[in-house]
N, C-alpha and C positions, 0 to 999 in steps of 0.2 A: 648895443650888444657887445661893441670890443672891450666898451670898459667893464661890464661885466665879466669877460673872459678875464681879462686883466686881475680882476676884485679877486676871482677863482684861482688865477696863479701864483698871486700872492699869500692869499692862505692854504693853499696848496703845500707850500714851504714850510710853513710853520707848524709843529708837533702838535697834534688835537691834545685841546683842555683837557678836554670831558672821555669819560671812556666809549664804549658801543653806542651807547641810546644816544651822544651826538652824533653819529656819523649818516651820512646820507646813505640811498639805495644805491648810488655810485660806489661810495666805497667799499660796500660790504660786495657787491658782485664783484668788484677787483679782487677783491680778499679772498670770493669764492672759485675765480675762474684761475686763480696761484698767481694776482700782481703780488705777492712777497715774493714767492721765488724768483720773478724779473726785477724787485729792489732788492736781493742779495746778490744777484748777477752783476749791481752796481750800473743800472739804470739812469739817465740825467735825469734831473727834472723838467728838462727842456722835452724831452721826447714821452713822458707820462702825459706834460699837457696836450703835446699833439694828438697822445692819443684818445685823454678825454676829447677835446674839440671835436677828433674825427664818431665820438659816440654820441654827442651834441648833434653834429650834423646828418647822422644817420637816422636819429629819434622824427628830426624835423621831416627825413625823407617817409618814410616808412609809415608813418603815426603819431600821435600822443603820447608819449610816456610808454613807446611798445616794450624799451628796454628795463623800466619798472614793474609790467607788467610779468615780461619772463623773469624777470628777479626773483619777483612775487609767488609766481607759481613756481619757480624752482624753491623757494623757501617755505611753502606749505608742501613741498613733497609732490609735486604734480609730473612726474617723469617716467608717469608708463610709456609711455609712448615711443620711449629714446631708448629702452632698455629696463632692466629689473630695477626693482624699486629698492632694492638694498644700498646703504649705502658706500659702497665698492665697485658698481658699476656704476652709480651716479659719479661718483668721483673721476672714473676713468673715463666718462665720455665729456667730464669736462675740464680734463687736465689741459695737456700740454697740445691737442687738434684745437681745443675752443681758446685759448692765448693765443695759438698761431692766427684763428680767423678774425679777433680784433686787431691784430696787428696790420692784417691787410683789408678791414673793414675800408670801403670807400675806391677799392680798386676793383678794377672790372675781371677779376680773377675769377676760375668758379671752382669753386670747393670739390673734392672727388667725392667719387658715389657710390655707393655699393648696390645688387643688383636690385632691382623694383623702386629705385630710388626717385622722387621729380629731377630731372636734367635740371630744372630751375633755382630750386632751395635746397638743394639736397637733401643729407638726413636729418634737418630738422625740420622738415614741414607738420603746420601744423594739421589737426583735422579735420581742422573747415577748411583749409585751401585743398588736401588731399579729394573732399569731397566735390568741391566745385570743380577740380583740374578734369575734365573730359576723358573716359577711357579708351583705352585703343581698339577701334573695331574689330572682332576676330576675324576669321576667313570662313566660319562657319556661325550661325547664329545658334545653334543647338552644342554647340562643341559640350558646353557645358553642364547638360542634360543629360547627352550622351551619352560622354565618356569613353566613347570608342577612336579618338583621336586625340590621345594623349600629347603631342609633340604639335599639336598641328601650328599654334601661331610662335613656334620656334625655328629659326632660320635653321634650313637642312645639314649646314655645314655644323652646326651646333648640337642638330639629333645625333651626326652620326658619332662626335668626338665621346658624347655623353654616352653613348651606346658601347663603344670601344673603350673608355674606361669601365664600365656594367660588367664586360666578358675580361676583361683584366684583373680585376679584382674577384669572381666566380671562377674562373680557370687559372689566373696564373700561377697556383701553387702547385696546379698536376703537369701545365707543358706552357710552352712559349705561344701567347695570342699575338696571330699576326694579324694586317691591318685591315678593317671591316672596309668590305665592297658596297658601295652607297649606288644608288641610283641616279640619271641623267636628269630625269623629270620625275619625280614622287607624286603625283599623282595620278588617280584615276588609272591605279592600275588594276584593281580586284577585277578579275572575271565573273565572279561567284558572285552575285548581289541578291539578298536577300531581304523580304520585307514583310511585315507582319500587320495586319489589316483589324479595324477596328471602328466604332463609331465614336463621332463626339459633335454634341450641339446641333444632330439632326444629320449630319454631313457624313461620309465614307472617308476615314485617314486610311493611312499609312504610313510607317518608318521603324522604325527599331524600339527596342524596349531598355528604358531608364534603366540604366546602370542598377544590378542588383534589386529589381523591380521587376512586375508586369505592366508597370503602365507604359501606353505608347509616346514615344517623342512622335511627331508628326513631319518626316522626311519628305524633301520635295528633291533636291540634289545634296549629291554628297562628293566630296572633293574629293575624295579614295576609292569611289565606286566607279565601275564602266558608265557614260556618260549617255550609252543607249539603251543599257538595262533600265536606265532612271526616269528616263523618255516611256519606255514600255510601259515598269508600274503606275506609273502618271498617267498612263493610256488608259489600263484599266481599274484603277481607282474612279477618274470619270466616267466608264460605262456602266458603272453600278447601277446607279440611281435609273436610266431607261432602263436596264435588263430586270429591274425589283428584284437584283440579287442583294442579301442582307450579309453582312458581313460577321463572325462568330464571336458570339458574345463567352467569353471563358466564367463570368458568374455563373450566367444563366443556362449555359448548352444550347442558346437559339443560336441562330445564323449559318451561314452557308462557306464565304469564303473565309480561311483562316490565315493564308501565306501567301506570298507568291514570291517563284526562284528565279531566277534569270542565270544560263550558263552562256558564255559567248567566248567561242573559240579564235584566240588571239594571232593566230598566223590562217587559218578557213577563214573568220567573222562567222562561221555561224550561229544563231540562234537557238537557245532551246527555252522555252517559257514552261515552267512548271506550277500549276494553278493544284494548293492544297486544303482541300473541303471535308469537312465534317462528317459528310454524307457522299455515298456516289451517288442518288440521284444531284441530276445538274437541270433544272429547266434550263431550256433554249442554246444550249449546248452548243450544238451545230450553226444557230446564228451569230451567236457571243463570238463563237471562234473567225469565222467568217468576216463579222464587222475587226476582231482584233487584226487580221491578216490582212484586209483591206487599209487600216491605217498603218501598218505594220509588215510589208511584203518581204521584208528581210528576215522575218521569222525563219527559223527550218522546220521546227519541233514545236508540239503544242501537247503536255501530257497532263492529267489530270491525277492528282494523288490522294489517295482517302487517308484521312485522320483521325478516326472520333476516340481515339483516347484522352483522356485527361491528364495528359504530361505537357513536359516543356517538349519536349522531339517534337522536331518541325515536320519531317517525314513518316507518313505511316507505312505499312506495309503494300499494302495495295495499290495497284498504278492501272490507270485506261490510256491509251494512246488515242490522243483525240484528230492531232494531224503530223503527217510525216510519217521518219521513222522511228520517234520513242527515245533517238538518244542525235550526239552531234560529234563530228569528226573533230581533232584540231593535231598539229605536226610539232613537236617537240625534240629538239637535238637530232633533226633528219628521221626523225621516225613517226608513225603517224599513229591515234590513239583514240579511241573508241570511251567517249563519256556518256553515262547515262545520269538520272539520277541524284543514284545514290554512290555516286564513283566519288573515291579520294582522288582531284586532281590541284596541284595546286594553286591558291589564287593570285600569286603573282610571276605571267609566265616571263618576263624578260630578265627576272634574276634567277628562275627556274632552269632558264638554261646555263647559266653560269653556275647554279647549283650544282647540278649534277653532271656535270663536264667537270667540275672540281673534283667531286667526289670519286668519278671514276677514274680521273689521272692520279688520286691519292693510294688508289688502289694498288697502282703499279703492276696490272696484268698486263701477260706477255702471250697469253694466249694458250695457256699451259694449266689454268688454274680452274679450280671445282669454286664457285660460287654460291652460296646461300643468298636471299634476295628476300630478307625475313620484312613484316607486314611492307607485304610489295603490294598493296595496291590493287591497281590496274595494270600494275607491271610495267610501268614506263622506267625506271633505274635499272631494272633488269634486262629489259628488252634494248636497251640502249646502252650495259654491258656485254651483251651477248657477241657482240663483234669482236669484243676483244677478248673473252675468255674461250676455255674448251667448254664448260660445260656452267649451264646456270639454271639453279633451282629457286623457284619463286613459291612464297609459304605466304596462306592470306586467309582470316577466320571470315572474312564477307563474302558469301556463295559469289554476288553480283555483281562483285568487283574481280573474281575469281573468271566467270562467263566474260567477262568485257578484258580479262587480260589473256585468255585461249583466245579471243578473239583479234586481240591486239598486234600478237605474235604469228598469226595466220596473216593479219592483212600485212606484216612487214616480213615475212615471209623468214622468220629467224625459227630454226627447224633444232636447236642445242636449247632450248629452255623449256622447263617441265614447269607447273603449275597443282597447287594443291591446298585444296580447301581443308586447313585445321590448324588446330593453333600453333603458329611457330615453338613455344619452347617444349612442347609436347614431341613434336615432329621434332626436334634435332636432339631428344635424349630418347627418342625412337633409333636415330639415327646410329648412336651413341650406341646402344645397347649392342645392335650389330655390328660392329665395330665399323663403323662408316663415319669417315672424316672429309671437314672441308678448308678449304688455302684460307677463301676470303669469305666475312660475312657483310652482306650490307645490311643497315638495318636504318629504319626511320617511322620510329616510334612515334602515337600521339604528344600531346604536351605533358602527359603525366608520366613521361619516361618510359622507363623499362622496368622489370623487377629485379631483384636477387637472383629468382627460379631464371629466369633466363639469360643473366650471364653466367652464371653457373652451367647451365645448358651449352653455349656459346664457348666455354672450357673444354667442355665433355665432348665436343666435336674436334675438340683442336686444332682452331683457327688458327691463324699465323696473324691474320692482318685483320681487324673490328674496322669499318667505315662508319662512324656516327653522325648520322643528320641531325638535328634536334631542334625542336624550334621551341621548348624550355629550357635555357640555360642553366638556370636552378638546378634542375631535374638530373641535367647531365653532369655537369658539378656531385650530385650527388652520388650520381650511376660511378661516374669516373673512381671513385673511394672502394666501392665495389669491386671493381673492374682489377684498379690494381691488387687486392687482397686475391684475387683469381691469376696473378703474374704478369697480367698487362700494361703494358706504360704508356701512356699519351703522348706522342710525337709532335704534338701541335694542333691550335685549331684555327679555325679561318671562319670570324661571323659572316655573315651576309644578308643586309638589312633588303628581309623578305616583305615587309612593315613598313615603311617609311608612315610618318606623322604619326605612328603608335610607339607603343612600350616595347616594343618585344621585337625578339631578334633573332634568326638563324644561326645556327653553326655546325661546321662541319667538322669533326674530330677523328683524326687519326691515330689509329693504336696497335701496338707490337707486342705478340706476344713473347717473354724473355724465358729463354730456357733457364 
């Protein structure tokens, strides 16, 4: 074999007869990978042969002929895989990266990677090794079904910087984003678990509906859900089959049960189970509940919710209270909060309190100020500013969330806040017309923002100071554009990842209005 090496570095030296069609599949990949531009560099001969030898020895390690092989198929054009097939980016993936990697062929170096890379072979793997290399187990087996845990097998410290670039590049052309508030533990913190019930193969599921679909994924635990809501619907998914309760078929309009809600008050624990059926009659009712609160004595609330409309709304109008009292306590920011339902409360309480202690320090009440508390809810931002202003007006189009915030304000005994069922931006160019103005407004709108009509309203009152929650950035992004053609400047906003292992993100925005 060395005298062969030998035989190779002697004609090696010597200038080829013949043109291309003599030259080996060695030469022509030196030729292809720029060995001419390392023989104008003034290259020995001494260091070309070491480094055919070290491509010799590599062939030996590796395969048969592996390096003929990729010759072969880089010369019939086979390099989707590396990049586009033009040739301009063939060339540039194998200019001056692939010279440097036969250079150090044979060393225990490892080539760098870009992200979804093998650690192993880097960006050249091929796609049978891609295939055979094992993937990495996620933290959810549905994750990808779902869809509702968009972040989930991304290390937290990597959601939140991703996320904090999102609201830098959507807001920082109206004010300065400061740094997003992450969470200690991201999971398992939704209060609010909801699950949607269905048959398959004879059996009773449960869990959530495919992404842009009605078909069921089939949930058993969920790594963002409260961990004894998940425990409950698991309780009653298996009671089905003795009670011969059938679960609602949405082809057909047979079946009985269609939902079930789980509310669980994070500083109480209490319980509230909301069971939603197609029908109010309920066979066996009274024992159903019974055996659920025998396995389940931590329950508080047990309501029953009728639905037979043919929509996506999980909630219908109608409610029976089957045990307790219909709804469940929980204490937010020192004040204490009446949920029923159909209440907006929010589903992560441990950054909700840093929510809105943000928001009402951004306020900068002195205890002097008329406050608006526009879609307030239940009234928990209001009632929880109410300490610190003179006066707070709370505006809410849901009757029942209207009832549970007069109720809210009575059990906390705050006597400076009024409550009123209709639509905010009605109510403050009511306001307007009279000529009645207010300091500050708070507002925290669903995810599809705000309108025109209502920050125009929001002028018409002439506010000094806007508090913007939003938990679409987009939305608010867009509102913000608005906002200032109405005179107001954004001061700054402060995300706060409401969301953790999802897309989406809170922020709080403050705005002035400039004379």
């Amino acid at each position: 074999m060395k005298q062969d090496r030998n035989v190779r570095k002697e004609n090696w030296k010597k200038k080829p007869a013949a043109g291309k069609q003599g030259r080996s599949l060695d030469d022509k990949f030196e030729e292809w990978v720029g060995e001419k531009q390392v023989k104008k560099a003034g290259k020995s001969s001494e260091q070309k042969t070491d480094q055919k030898e070290a491509w010799s020895r590599a062939r030996k390690k590796d395969g048969k002929d592996a390096d003929q092989k990729s010759a072969r198929d880089f010369a019939c054009g086979k390099v989707e895989k590396f990049g586009k097939a033009d040739g301009k980016s063939v060339q540039k993936s194998f200019g001056k990266s692939a010279r440097k990697d036969t250079m150090n062929f044979g060393k225990k170096s490892e080539p760098k990677r870009g992200f979804g890379d093998s650690p192993k072979s880097g960006k050249l793997q091929s796609a049978a090794e891609e295939k055979k290399a094992p993937k990495k187990k996620g933290l959810c087996p549905v994750a990808h079904r779902c869809g509702g845990c968009q972040y989930l097998d991304m290390p937290y410290a990597e959601q939140l910087q991703m996320k904090q670039s999102q609201m830098q590049k959507l807001l920082g052309n109206y004010c300065k984003v400061h740094g997003i508030k992450g969470m200690d533990d991201p999971f398992h913190y939704r209060n609010k678990v909801h699950a949607v019930f269905g048959y398959r193969k004879g059996e009773a599921i449960s869990g959530v509906y495919e992404e842009k679909t009605h078909n069921i994924v089939p949930v058993e635990t969920c790594m963002i859900e409260d961990q004894k809501a998940d425990e409950i619907i698991g309780t009653i998914r298996g009671m089905l089959k003795s009670f011969k309760i059938r679960t609602y078929d949405e082809d057909t309009g047979y079946g009985l049960l269609r939902h079930v809600l789980v509310r669980r008050g994070f500083t109480s624990g209490q319980i509230m189970v909301v069971l939603v059926t197609a029908s109010p009659v309920f066979p066996s009712k009274n024992n159903f509940v019974k055996a659920l609160r025998q396995k389940h004595p931590e329950i508080t609330t047990i309501v029953q919710n009728i639905n037979n409309r043919g929509t996506s709304m999980v909630l219908g109008d109608k409610e029976h209270v089957l045990f307790g009292k219909g709804y469940i306590e929980d204490e937010l920011c020192g004040c204490k909060f009446r949920i029923s339902p159909k209440s907006f409360y929010q589903v992560n309480p441990v950054q909700t309190e840093y929510l809105y202690g943000k928001a009402i320090e951004l306020a900068g009440l002195t205890g002097n100020e008329r406050v608006l508390d526009a879609y307030c809810g239940i009234g928990t931002i209001g009632i929880i500013a109410a300490s610190k202003a003179k006066e707070v007006i709370g505006v809410e189009l849901n009757a029942d969330a209207v009832r549970d915030a007069v109720q809210n304000a009575k059990c906390n005994e705050v006597k400076n806040i009024r409550f009123y069922c209709n639509d905010a931006t009605e109510f403050m160019m009511q306001m307007a017309e009279s000529g009645d103005t207010v300091d500050v407004v708070l507002m925290d709108p669903p995810r599809a923002g705000s309108t025109e009509a209502f920050i125009k309203a929001v002028a018409a009152v002439k506010a000094k100071t806007v508090i913007y929650v939003s938990c679409g950035p987009d939305t608010l992004a867009r509102d913000l554009g608005v906002f200032k053609k109405m005179g107001y400047q954004a001061e700054g906003a402060w995300p706060v990842d409401m969301f953790p292992e999802t897309g989406h993100c809170e922020v709080i925005c403050c705005l002035e209005r400039k004379v």
